[in-house]
C-alpha positions, 0 to 999 in steps of 0.5 A: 159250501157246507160249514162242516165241509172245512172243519178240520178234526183230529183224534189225538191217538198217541196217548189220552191225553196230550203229554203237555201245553205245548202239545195241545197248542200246536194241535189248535193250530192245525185242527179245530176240533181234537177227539179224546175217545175213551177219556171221560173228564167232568166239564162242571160238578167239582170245585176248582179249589179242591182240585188245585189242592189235590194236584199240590197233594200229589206233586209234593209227594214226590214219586217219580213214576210215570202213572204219578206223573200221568195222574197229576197230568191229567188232572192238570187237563180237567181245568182245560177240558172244561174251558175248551170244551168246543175244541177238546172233545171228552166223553159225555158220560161215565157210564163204561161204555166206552170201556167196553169198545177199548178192550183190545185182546191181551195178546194184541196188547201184549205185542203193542207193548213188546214193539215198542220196548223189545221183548222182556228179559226171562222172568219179567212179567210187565205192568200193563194196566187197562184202565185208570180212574181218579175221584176228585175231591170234594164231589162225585166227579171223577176222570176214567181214562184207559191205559197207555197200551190198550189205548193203543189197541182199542178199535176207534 
């Protein structure tokens, strides 16, 4: 029997990255491999200190929105993404070509967003941004990854 035969991958799909630990733990239960499509994130090139020191800048300025907590979420990822690298598979390049497959139309976007809030009260217009970057410190390195709802919509 072939070895590939009883690999068992996934593609974590309900957001760029797990929400938590705990998350991506069960994951390494069930899969052997888990696919992040669309997330680019250094496996080498930027100082592990530096970065420690960025997610301690961001923590301690106390912001309670979501995409703060996403930012510091998916930098706390870096670390893990470089040490599991076999089991959690990022992009290899940062060259946008993976933007360009996760382009869903606005108006498929736009009715993602609406199923899962409800349509917005007259006059709302929402934040739906489509895609995220962040340079870590110290080097030229940086973390891409897309927006919650156009992640949702891109066609892996």
């Amino acid at each position: 029997m072939n070895e590939n035969q009883m690999a068992f991958e996934a593609i974590y799909y309900s957001a760029p990255i797990p929400r938590n630990s705990h998350v991506l733990t069960m994951l390494g239960v069930v899969f052997d491999q888990i696919h992040f499509p669309g997330v680019y994130m250094p496996i080498g090139d930027y100082d592990d200190i530096e970065l420690d020191k960025e997610i301690r800048r961001l923590e301690a300025l106390d912001r309670k929105d979501a995409h703060t907590y996403e930012i510091i979420g998916m930098l706390r990822f870096v670390p893990v993404a470089k040490t599991l690298g076999e089991f959690c598979v990022v992009e290899k390049n940062k060259d946008g070509s993976f933007r360009e497959r996760i382009n869903p139309p606005e108006d498929m976007v736009r009715r993602i967003y609406d199923s899962i809030h409800g349509p917005p009260r007259e006059g709302f217009v929402p934040d739906i941004r489509s895609n995220f970057s962040k340079a870590l410190p110290g080097c030229e390195e940086c973390i891409l990854y897309p927006g919650d709802y156009h992640y949702l919509g891109a066609p892996f």
